[in-house]
Steps between C-alpha positions, in 0.01 A plus 500: 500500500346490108192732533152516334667787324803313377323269324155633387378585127534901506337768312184391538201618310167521681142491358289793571231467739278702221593223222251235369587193521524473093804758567649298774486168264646699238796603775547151621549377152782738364704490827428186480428415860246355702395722737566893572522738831129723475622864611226813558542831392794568697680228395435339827475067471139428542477089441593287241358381155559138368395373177324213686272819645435627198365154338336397871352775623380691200465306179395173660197698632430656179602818644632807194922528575427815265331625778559343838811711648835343651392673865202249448678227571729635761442361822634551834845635595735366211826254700834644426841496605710753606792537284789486749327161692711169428408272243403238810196782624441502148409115484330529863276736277398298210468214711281599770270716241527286190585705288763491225606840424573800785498813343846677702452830649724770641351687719149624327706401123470237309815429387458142342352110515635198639373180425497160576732435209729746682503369793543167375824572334665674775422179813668253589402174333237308768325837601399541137285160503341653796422850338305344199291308735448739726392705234332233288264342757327878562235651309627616128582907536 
């Protein structure tokens, strides 16, 4: 069975719930990525920030990303995966929360992201189709 783990981006780097969302941008842009795990002072995942949040949420309504925080924009418990679940729960996930990216968590750890891309990759052929409309007919996350 090919796991979350087995196929997931490791090593990856979280925003700080203290950091504005100017630092956030800034971290998006040199990893070069469109959205990052939000962890708390104990390195703990706390939600997820997107680019699109950053644009939609703050700067289309004027709000300051030099001073609105990342835990601003956090909201509700973040969906994950657990790192050892198969790559099919893993498409259960995105599917039936619309969402495009599962941060992967041992235990209490992050230990990486998987993403649609990912997932993509590693299914057969005709469940793919299905994936990117599942995904693509839910709200943007």
């Amino acid at each position: 069975m090919t796991t979350a783990r087995d196929i997931m981006t490791g090593g990856a780097e979280c925003a700080s719930e203290n950091d504005s969302l100017v630092d956030a941008a800034r971290k998006l842009r040199d990893l070069d990525v469109g959205a990052l795990p939000i962890c708390g002072d104990d390195n703990r995942l706390q939600g997820m920030i997107t680019d699109r949040d950053i644009v939609v949420r703050c700067l289309a309504d004027g709000g300051d990303p030099n001073s609105v925080k990342v835990s601003e924009l956090a909201e509700g418990e973040p969906v994950t995966i657990g790192a050892d679940d198969s790559v099919e729960e893993a498409l259960r996930t995105m599917s039936e929360h619309g969402v495009r990216r599962l941060p992967v968590i041992d235990g209490h750890d992050l230990v990486g992201v998987l993403s649609q891309a990912d997932v993509a990759k590693n299914l057969p052929e005709g469940s793919v189709g299905d994936l990117v409309e599942a995904i693509s007919s839910a709200p943007a996350n």
